[in-house]
N, C-alpha and C positions, 0 to 999 in steps of 0.2 A: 504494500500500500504506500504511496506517495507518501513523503512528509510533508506538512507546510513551512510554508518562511521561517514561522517566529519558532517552528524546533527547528531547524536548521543553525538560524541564526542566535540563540540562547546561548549552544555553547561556548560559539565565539567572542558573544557579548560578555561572558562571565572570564572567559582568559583576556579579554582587551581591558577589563574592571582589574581583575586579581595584578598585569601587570603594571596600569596605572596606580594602586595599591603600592606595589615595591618601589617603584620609582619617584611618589610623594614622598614616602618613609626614607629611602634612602638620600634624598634631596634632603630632608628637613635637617641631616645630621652637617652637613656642609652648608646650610644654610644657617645653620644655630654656629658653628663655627666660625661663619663671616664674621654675625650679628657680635657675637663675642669679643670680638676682637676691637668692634667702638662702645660698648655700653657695659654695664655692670651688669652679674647675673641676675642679680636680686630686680632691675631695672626690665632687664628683657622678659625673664619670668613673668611678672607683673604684663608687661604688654600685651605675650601671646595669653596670659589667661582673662584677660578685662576682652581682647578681641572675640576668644570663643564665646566668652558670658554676653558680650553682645550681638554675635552670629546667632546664640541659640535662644535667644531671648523670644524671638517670635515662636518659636516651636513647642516650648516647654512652659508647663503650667510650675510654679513655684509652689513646691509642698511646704507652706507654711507649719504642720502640723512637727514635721522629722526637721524643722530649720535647726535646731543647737547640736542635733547630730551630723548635720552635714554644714555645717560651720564648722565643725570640731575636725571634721573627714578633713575640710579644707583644709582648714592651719597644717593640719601635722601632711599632709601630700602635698599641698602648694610650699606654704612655708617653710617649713624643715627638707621633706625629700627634694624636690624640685632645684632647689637655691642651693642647695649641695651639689646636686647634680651640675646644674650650670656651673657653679662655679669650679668644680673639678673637670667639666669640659673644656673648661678653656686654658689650661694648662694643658694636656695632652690632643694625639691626634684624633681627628676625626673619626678615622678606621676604630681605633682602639675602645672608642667612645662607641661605639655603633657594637662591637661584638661583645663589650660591658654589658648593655643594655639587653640585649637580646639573652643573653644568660643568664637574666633574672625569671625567665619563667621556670625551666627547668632546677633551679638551684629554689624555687619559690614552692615546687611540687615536691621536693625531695625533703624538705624544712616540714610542708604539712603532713606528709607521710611518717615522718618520724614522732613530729610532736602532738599529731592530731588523729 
């Protein structure tokens, strides 16, 4: 039986997504390494997260009910992780900073496995 267009065209359209997907990601690590290089971390952190908060602003309804829990989410991921982050990417390479980051899942699944 014939296919139509939109199966045809799916799978293509999900490998043309998954490798725009690598190539944001991989861009953003050279791109944060630019930005580093004229601003402070704590300065640039702040930017790109005031820019998502007003990207997503139209989309997302504000759960005023979980807000002190997700104030508290915030500080300690923005504040604390984030600003460390930046701030030790901008001493080292780009590369190095990119295969840090990606081995925080696996080393994050082998932490819960042990302690949880």
């Amino acid at each position: 039986m014939p296919r139509s267009v939109t199966e045809t065209a799916e799978p293509f359209i999900r490998l043309c997504l998954g490798v725009l997907t690598i190539l944001l990601r991989g861009l953003n690590f050279g791109f944060s390494k630019w930005t580093l290089a004229e601003l402070h971390p704590i300065w640039f952190m702040t930017l790109r997260f005031a820019l998502v908060a007003v990207l997503l602003i139209p989309f997302v309804k504000i759960p005023w009910g979980r807000f002190r829990w997700i104030a508290a989410v915030s500080v300690t991921l923005g504040l604390l992780h984030f600003s460390m982050l930046q701030a030790g990417f901008r001493v080292i390479d780009a590369s190095t900073t990119a295969i840090a980051l990606q081995m925080q899942v696996p080393f994050a699944a082998i932490l819960a496995a042990i302690y949880f």
